[in-house]
C-alpha positions as CSV (number, residue, x, y, z in Angstrom):
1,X,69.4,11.4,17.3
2,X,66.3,13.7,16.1
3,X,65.9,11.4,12.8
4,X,65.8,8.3,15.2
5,X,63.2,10.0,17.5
6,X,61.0,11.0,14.7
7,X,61.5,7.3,13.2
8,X,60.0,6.0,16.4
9,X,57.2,8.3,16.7
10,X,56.0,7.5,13.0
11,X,56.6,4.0,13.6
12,X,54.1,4.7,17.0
13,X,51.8,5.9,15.7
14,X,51.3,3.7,12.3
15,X,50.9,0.9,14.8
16,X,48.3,2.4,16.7
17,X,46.4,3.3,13.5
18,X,46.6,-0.3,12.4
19,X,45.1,-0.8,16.0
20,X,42.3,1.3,15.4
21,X,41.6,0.0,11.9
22,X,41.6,-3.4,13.3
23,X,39.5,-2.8,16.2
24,X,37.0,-0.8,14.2
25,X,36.8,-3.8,11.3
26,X,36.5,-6.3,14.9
27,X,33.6,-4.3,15.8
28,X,31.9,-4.1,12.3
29,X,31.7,-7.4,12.6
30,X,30.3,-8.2,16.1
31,X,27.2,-9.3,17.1
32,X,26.5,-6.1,18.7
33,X,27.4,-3.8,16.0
34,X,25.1,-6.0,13.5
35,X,21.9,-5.9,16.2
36,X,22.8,-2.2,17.1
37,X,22.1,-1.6,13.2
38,X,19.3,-4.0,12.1
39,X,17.6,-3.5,15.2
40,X,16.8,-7.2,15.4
41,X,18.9,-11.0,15.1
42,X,19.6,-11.3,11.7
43,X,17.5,-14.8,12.3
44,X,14.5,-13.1,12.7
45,X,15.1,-11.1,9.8
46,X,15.4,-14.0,7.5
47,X,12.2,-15.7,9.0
48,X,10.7,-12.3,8.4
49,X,12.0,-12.6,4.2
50,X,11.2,-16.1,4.1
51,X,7.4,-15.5,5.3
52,X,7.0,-12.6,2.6
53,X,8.6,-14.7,0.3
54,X,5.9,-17.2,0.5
55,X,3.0,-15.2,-0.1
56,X,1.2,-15.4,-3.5
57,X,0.2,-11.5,-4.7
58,X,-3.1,-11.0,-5.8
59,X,-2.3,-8.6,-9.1
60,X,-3.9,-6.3,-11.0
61,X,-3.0,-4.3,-14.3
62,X,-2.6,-0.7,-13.6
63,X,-2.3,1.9,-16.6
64,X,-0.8,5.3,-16.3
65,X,-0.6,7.9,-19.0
66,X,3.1,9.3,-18.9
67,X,1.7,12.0,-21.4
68,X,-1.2,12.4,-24.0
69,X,0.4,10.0,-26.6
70,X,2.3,7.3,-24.5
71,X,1.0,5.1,-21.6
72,X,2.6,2.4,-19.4
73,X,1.0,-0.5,-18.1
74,X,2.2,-2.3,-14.3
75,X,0.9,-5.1,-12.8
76,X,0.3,-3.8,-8.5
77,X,-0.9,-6.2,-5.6
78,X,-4.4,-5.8,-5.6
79,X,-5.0,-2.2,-3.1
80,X,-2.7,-0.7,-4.6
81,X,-2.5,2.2,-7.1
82,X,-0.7,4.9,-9.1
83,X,-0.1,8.8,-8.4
84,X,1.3,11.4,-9.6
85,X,4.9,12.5,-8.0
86,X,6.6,15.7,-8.3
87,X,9.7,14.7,-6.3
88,X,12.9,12.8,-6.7
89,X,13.6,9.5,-4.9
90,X,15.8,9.6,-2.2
91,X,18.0,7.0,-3.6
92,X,20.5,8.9,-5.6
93,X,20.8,7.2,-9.1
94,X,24.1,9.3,-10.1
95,X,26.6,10.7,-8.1
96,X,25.3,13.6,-5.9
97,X,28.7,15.1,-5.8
98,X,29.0,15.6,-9.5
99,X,28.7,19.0,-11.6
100,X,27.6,17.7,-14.9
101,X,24.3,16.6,-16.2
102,X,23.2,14.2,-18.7
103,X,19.5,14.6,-19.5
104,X,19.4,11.4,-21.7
105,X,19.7,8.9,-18.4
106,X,17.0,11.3,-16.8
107,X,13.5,9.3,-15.8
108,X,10.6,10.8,-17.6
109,X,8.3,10.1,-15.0
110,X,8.6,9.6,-11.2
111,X,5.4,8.1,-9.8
112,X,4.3,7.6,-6.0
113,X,2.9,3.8,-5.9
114,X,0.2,3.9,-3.2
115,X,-2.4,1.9,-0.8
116,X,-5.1,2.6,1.8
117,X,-2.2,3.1,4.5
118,X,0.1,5.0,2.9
119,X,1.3,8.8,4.8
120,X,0.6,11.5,2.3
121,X,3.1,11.1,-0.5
122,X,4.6,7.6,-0.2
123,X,8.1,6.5,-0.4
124,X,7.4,3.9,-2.7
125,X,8.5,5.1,-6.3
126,X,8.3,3.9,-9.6
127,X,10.9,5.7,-12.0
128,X,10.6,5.4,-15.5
129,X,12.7,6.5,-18.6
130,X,14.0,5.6,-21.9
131,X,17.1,4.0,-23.1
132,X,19.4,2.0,-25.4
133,X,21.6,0.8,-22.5
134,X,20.2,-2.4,-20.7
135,X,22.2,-1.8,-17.9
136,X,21.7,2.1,-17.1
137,X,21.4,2.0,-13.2
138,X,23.3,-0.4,-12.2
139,X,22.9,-2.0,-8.8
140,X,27.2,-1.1,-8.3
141,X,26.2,2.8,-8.7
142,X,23.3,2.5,-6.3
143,X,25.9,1.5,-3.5
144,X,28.3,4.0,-4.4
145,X,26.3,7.0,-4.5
146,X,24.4,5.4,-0.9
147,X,26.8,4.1,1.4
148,X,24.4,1.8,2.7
149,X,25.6,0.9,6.3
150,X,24.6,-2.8,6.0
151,X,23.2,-4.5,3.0
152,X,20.4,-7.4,3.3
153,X,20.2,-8.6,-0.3
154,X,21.9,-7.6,-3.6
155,X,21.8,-9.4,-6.8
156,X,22.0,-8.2,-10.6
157,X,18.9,-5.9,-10.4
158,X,18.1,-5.2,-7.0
159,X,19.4,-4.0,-3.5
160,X,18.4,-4.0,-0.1
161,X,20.0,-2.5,2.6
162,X,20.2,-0.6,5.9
163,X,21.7,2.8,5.8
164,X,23.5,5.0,8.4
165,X,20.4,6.3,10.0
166,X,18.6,2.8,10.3
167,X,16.5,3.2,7.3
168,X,15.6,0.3,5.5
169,X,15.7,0.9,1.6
170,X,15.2,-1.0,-1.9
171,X,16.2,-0.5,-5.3
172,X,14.9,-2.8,-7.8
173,X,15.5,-2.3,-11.7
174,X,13.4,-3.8,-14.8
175,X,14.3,-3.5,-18.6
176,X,12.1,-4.3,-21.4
177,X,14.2,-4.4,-24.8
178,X,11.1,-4.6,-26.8
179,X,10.5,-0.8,-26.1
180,X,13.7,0.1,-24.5
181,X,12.3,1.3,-21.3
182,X,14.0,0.7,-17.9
183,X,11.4,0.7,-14.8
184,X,13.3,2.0,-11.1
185,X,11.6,1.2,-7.8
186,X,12.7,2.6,-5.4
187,X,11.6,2.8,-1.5
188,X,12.0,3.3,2.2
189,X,9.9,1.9,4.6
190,X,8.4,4.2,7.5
191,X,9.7,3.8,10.6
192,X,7.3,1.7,12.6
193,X,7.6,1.1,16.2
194,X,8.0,-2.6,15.7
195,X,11.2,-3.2,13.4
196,X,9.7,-6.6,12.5
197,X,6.8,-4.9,10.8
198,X,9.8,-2.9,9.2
199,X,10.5,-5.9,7.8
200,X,8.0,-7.3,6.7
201,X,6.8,-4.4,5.0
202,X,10.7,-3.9,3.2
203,X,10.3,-7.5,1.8
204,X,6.7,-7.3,0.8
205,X,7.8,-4.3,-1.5
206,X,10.6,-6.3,-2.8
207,X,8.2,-9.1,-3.8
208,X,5.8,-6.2,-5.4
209,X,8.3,-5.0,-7.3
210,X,9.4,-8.7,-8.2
211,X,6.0,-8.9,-9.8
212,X,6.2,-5.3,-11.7
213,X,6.1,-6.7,-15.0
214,X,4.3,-10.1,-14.6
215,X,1.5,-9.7,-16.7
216,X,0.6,-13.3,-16.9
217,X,-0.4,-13.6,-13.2
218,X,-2.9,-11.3,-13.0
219,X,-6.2,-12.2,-11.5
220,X,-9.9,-12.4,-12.7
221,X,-11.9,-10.0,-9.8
222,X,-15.3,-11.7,-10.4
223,X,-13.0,-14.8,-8.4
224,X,-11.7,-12.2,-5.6
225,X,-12.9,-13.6,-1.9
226,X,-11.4,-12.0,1.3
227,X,-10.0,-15.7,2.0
228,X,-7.8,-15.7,-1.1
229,X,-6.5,-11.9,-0.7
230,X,-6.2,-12.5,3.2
231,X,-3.0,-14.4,2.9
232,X,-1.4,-12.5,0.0
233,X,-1.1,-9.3,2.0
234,X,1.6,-8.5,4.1
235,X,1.7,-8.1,7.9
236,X,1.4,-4.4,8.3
237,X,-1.2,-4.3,6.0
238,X,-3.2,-6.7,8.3
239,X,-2.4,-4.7,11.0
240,X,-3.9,-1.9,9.8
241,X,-7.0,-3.0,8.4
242,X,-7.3,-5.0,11.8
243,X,-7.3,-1.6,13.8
244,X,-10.5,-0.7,11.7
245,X,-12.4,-3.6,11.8
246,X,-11.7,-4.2,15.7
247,X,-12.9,-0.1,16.1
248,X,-16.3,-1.4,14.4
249,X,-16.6,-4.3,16.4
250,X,-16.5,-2.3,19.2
251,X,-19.1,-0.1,18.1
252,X,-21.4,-2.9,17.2
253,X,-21.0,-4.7,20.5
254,X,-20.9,-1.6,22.7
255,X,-21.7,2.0,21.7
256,X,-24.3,1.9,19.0
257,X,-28.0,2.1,20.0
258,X,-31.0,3.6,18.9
259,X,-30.1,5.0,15.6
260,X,-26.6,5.9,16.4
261,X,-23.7,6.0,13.9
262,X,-19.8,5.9,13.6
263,X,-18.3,7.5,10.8
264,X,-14.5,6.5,9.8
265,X,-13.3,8.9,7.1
266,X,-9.4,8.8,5.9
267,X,-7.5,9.9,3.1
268,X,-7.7,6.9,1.2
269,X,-10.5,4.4,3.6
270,X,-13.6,5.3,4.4
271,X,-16.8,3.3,6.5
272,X,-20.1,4.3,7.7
273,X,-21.7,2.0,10.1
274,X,-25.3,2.9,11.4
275,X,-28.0,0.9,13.2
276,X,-31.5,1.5,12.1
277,X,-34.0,1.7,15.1
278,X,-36.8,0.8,12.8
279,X,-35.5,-1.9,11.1
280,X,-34.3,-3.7,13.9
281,X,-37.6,-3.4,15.4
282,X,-39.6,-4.8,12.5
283,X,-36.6,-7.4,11.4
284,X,-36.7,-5.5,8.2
285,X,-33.6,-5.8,5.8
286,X,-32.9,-2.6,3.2
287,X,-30.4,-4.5,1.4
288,X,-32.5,-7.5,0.5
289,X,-35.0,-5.0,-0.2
290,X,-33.0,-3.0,-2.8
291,X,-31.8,-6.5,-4.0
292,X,-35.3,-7.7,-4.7
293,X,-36.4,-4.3,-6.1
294,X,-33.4,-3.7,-8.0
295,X,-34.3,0.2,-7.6
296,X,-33.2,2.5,-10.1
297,X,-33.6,6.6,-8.9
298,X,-33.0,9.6,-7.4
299,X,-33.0,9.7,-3.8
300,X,-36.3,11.1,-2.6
301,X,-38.3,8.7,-4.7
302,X,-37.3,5.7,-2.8
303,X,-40.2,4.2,-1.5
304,X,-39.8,2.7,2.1
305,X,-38.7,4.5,5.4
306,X,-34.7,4.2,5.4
307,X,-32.3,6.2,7.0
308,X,-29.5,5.4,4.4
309,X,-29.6,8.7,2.8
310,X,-30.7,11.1,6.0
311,X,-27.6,9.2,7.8
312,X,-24.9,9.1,5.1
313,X,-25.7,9.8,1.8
314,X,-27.3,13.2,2.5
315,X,-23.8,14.5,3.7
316,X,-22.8,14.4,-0.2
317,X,-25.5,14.5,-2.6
318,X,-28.8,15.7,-3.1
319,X,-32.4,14.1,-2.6
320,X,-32.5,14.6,-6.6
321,X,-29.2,12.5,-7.3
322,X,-29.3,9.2,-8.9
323,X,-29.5,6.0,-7.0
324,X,-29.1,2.4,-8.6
325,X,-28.4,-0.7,-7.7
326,X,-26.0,-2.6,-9.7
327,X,-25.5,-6.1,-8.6
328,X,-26.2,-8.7,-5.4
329,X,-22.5,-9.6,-4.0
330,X,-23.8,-11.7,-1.5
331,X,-26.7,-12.3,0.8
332,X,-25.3,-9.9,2.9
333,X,-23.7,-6.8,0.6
334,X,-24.8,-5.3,-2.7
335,X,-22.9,-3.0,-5.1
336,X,-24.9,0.5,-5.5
337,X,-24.2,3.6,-7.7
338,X,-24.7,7.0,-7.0
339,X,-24.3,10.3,-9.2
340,X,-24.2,13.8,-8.6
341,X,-26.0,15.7,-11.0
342,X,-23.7,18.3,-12.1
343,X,-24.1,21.8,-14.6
344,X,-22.1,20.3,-17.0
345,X,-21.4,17.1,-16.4
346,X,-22.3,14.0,-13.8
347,X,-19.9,12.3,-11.2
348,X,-20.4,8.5,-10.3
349,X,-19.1,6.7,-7.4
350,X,-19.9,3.0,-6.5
351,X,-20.5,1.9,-3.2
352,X,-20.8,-1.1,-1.1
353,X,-23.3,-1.4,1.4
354,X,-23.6,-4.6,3.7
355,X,-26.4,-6.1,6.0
356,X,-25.3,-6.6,9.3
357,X,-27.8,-8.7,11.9
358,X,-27.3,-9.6,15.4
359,X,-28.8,-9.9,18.8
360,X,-27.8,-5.9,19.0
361,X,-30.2,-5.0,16.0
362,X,-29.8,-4.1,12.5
363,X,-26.7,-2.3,11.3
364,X,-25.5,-1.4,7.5
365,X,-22.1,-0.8,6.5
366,X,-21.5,1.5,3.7
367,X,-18.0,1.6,2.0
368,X,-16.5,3.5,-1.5
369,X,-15.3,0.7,-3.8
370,X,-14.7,-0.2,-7.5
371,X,-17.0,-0.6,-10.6
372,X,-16.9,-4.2,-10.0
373,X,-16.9,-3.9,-6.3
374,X,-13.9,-6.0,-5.9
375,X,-11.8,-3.7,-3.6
376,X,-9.8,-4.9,-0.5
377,X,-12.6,-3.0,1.5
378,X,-15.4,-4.3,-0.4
379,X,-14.3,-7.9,0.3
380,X,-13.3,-7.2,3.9
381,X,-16.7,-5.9,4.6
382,X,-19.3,-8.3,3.0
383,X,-16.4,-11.0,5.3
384,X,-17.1,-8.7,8.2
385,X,-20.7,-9.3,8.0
386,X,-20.8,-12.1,8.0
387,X,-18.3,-12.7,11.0
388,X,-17.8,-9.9,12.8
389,X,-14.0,-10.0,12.1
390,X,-11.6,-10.1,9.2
């Protein structure tokens, strides 16, 4: 009678656990459970990939010395750029539970890949090592050692996915047989209040790191335009720069008077807007002015009343640094240098610097840019002369 009653209670309670099993594979699989985890339809999500998917990259070559003798080279989205990274990804590669260590499937060099937007050190990571094996880091590992909670794309070399905590994650692998060198980028995407913009931003990634190795699509700068770069960039990264530029519209329209200035000074994006009292008064234009003179100085030699280096450029050199123009960009923007004079040895920055006329007055708009003064700024601000908007 006691083996019978024990029979029945095992037989209870198998059933039940079958129960729970099946109701808890019922609710992986409801609608609920799937919006509960990606936040948004899974229809949205895919309009969100196709979008990103459309978009054409603007690319650049980007070198990076691994140590003094060997260098890589990466084609990045124009904006984007290389720094050093003294942390590990937080994509496990191996098993985090295991004891032993093999130093031969160890990256050589972790580095942060970075734009104007990103917070501090960004969680967008290029790992890169050595090795005979074309398959070292194989997508299956990457969702063993990760558990990812719901996955959004996987294929041979890469691996999208949702994890328990609602972060959104990629892993994309490269090998190049020619030097045997395997390329891991890894990332997860900050956690915006909008998880569309999560989105959008997981997928742009994806398609950046599609294009890691593409060294026949990179584009000539001298052709770079605000209209062609506009499109290729992704929606967060619109959004951003949009905040800027609406900020400076604002002070144009509203707040700056007499010889008033706004100064916007970030990590990684910088403007000065002024309006010159003068100059609007006597319709006089500095940068056509340093266009047709093609001035070549130090600061205190320059020969007409100006307030561009009492306003902006006194804050960081000296009246005896060097001043030259370099070249016209448009009617509206030139491309300056400037160099600190140092004990031992001289610092150059370029800079853009912009014309800006309206029924308000005179207004220049001074930006840090490149040697060729192709940066996303430098284009978004000779565009933002012109129209007030980007």
């Amino acid at each position: 009678m006691m083996k019978k009653t024990y029979l029945i209670l095992l037989i209870s309670l198998f059933i039940f656990s079958c129960k729970d099993e099946a109701q808890d594979a019922d609710i992986e699989n409801s609608d609920e459970y799937e919006s509960l985890v990606l936040g948004i339809p899974q229809s949205q999500i895919d309009s969100i990939r196709d979008s990103e998917a459309r978009k054409q990259p603007i690319l650049k070559k980007v070198s990076y010395e691994l140590d003094s003798a060997t260098a890589i080279d990466v084609m990045l989205p124009v904006g984007n750029f290389l720094k050093d990274y003294s942390f590990s990804s937080k994509i496990a590669l191996t098993d985090p539970n295991s004891t032993s260590e093999n130093e031969d499937s160890e990256p050589e060099a972790v580095i942060s890949i970075q734009n104007a937007f990103s917070d501090g050190d960004s969680d967008e990571l290029l790992l890169v090592g050595k090795s005979t094996d074309p398959n070292i880091f194989p997508v299956s590992d990457i969702k063993k050692f990760n558990e990812p909670e719901k996955i959004l794309f996987e294929d041979k070399n890469a691996l999208l996915y949702v994890d328990g905590f609602g972060r959104k994650l990629m892993y994309y692998r490269q090998y190049n047989p020619t030097n045997s060198t395997y390329y891991l980028y890894t990332a997860e995407v900050p956690k915006y209040n909008d998880p569309k913009m999560q989105y959008a931003a997981l997928f742009s990634i994806y398609k950046k790191a599609q294009n890691l190795l593409a060294f026949g699509k990179e584009t000539a700068t001298e052709n770079l335009t605000w209209d062609k770069v506009k499109p290729s960039l992704s929606e967060i990264e619109l959004k951003n720069y949009n905040v800027y530029y609406t900020s400076l519209q604002k002070e144009l329209k509203y707040f700056l008077k007499n010889n008033d200035s706004v100064n916007i000074n970030k990590d990684k994006i910088q403007f000065y807007l002024y309006r010159d009292e003068d100059h609007s008064k006597n319709t006089f234009d500095q940068v056509g002015f340093l266009a047709t003179s093609q001035y070549s100085g130090v600061f205190g030699d320059l020969d007409f009343e100006n307030r561009m280096y009492s306003g902006y450029f006194s804050q960081i050199y000296d009246s005896d640094d060097e001043f030259k123009f370099i070249k016209k960009i448009s009617d509206n923007s030139i491309l300056v240098s400037v160099t600190r004079v140092g004990y031992s040895s001289n610092t150059t920055t370029n800079y853009i610097i912009s014309s800006i006329k309206n029924e308000k007055g005179q207004f220049y708009l001074i930006s840090p840019t490149n040697e060729e003064g192709s940066s996303v700024t430098a284009l978004m601000n000779d565009y933002f002369s012109k129209h007030l908007k980007i």
